[in-house]
N, C-alpha and C positions, 0 to 999 in steps of 0.2 A: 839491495836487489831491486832492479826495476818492477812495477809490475802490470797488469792490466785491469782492467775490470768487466766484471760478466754478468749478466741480465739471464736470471737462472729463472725457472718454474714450471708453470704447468695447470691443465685447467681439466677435469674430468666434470659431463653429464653424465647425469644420473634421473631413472624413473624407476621406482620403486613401490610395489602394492602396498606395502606396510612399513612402519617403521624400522629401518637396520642398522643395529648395532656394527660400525667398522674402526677398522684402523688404517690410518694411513702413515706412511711412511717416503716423504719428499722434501725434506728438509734437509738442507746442507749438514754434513756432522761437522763442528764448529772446534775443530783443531788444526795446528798450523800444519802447512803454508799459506791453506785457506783461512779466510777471513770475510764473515757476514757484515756485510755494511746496514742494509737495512732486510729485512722482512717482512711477511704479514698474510695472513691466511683468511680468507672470507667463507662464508656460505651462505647460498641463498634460495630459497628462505634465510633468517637468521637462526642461526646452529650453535649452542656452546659446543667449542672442541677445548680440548685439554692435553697437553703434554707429560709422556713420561719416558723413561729408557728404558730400553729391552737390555736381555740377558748381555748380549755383545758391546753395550755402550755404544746403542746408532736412537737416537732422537725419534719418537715414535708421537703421533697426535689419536685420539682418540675420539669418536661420537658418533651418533645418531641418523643416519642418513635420513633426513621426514619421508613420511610417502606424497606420492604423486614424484611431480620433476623437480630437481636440485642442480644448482651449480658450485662444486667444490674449486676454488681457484686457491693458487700458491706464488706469490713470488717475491723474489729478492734479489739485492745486488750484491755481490760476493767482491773480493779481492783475491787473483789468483798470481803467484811469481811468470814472468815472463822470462820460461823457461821450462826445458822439459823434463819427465823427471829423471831421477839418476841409474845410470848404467855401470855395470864394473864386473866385465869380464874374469876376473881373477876371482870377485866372493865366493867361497867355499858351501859346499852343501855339507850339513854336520850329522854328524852320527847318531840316530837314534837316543842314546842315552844321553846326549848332550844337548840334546832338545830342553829347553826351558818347559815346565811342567804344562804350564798353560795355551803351549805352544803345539802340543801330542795333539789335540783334535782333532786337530786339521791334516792329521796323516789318517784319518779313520773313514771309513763309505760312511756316506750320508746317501739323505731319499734320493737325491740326483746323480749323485758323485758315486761313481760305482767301481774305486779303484781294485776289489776281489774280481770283479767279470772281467778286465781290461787287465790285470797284471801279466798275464802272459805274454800280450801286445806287445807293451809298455817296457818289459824287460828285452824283449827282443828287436825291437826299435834302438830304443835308447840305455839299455842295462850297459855296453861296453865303451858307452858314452864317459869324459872326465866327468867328474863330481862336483861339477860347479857350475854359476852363471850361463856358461854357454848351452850345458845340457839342458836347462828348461829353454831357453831361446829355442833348442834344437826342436822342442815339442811344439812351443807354439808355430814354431816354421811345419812343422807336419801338418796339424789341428789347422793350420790359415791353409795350408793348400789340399790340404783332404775333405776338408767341408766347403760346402757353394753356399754363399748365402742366399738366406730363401725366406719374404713373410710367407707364412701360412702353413711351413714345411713341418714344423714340430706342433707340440700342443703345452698347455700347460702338465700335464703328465708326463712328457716325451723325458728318459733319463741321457744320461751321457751314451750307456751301452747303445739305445736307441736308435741317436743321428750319427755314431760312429759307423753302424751298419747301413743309414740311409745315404749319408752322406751330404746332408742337406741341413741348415740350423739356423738361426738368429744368434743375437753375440751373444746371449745367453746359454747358447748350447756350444758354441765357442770355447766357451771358457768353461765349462763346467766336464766338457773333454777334459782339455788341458789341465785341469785340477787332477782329474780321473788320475792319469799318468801320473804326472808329479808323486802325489799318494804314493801309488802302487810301486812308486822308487824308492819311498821313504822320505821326501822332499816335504815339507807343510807346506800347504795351497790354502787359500779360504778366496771365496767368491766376494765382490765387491761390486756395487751397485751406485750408478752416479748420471752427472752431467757431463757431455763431451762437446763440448761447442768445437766449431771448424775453427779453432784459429790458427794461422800461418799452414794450410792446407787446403788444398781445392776443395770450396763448396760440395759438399754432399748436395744433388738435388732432389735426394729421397726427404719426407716430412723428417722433422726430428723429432726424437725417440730418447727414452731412455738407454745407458748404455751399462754392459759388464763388461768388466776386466777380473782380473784376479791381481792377487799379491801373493808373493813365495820368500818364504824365510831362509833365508841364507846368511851365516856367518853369524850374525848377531844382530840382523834386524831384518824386516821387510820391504821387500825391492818389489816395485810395481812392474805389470806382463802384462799384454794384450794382445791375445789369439787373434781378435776378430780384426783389427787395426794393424798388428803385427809391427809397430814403429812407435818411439818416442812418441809422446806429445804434450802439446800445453795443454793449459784450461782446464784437468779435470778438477770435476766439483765432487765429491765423495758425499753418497748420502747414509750408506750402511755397507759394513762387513759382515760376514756369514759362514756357515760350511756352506751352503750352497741358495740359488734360489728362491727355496721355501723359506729360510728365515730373514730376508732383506725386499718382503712384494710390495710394489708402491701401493697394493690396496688391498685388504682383509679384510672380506663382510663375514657377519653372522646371519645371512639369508642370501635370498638369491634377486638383490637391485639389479637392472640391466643397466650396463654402463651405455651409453647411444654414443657420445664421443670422449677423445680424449687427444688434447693438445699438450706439449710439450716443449719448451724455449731453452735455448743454451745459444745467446747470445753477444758477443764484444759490443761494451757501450763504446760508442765512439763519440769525440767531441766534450 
């Protein structure tokens, strides 16, 4: 398989009256099709960070934010297939009892993911929908044209129920719909968190941002979805899986640092 290469990372300021304890979470998780060519995380001032893995197995850093101003920077170069990922209309949705044990969570509400407020929707949408592939495409086709995207429109509190009534979201309220349903079908959903660079795709001329998608288990494995994107695509860089959100935030302090900025790169090296 051919493939390409991507100029992945990300750079947050930080001022902070005290010293705070954070974690951060932007590092590629390091299984295939992806492949980390190099790496390397700084801080400045100079900062020990230290790596561990969370409950999900997504790659987690850990440290001290000093007081006064900091710069947290991230970056690496990744190997992605030049290719997008796989579709198959036919995969089956599986029955409840046939669910792999470790696989149940993710048919349950979480803090965002609010498939008990939404299943009434959800069954009257898409209940007399086939039981397969097409029917989650059918949601994310709802979820991409029932919500406008909007910065500023949610909040970090705003759940799925929320921007389902405002109608308004970031792709993170995208997909965290779209889980909603899936759920409330009996379908396994978990939230996914990464890099989306533009490749073979019209330039986005909004900044780049981190991005969500989701994954939904069918048949006997997980098939990647994207509400907010709603198409195929190359380049993603996967940084963490979740139930929702709250367990994949690119940054978790123990106080309250003001972030002043935050940059973000999901770039094709070229040359």
């Amino acid at each position: 398989m051919t493939v390409r290469q991507i100029d992945v990372g990300c750079e947050f300021h930080y001022s902070a009256q005290v010293p705070t304890p954070a974690v951060i979470q932007v590092q590629p998780l390091q299984e295939g099709p992806v492949t980390v060519l190099s790496a390397a995380t700084s801080v400045a001032p100079d900062t020990p960070v230290r790596t561990y893995t969370d409950l999900y197995g997504n790659p987690c850093q850990r440290l001290v934010i000093p007081a006064g101003r900091s710069v947290i920077r991230y970056d690496a170069l990744v190997e992605v297939p030049d290719a997008t990922e796989d579709v198959d209309v036919t995969a089956q949705q599986c029955a409840p009892d046939d669910l792999p044990d470790d696989v149940l969570i993710y048919t349950l509400p979480s803090r965002f993911c609010l498939p008990d407020m939404l299943g009434n929707e959800a069954w009257g949408r898409f209940g007399d929908l086939p039981r397969d592939y097409t029917r989650v495409q059918a949601i994310c086709d709802h979820v991409n044209g029932h919500l406008q995207f909007r910065y500023g429109s949610s909040g970090p509190l705003s759940t799925a129920a929320d921007v389902n009534a405002s109608g308004f979201g970031v792709c993170r309220d995208f997909t965290q719909l779209a889980i909603s349903f899936c759920r409330a079908l009996n379908i396994p959903a978990r939230y996914v968190f990464g890099y989306l660079p533009d490749v073979d795709v019209p330039v986005d001329p909004a900044p780049m941002d981190f991005a969500a998608w989701m994954e939904v288990w069918l048949g006997d494995r997980w098939w990647t979805f994207d509400p907010r994107n709603n198409r195929p695509r190359k380049g993603r860089v996967l940084i963490g899986r979740g139930r929702d959100a709250s367990d994949v935030a690119m940054t978790t302090t123990f106080g309250a640092p003001w972030l002043e900025s935050m940059v973000v790169k999901a770039d094709e090296r070229v040359g």
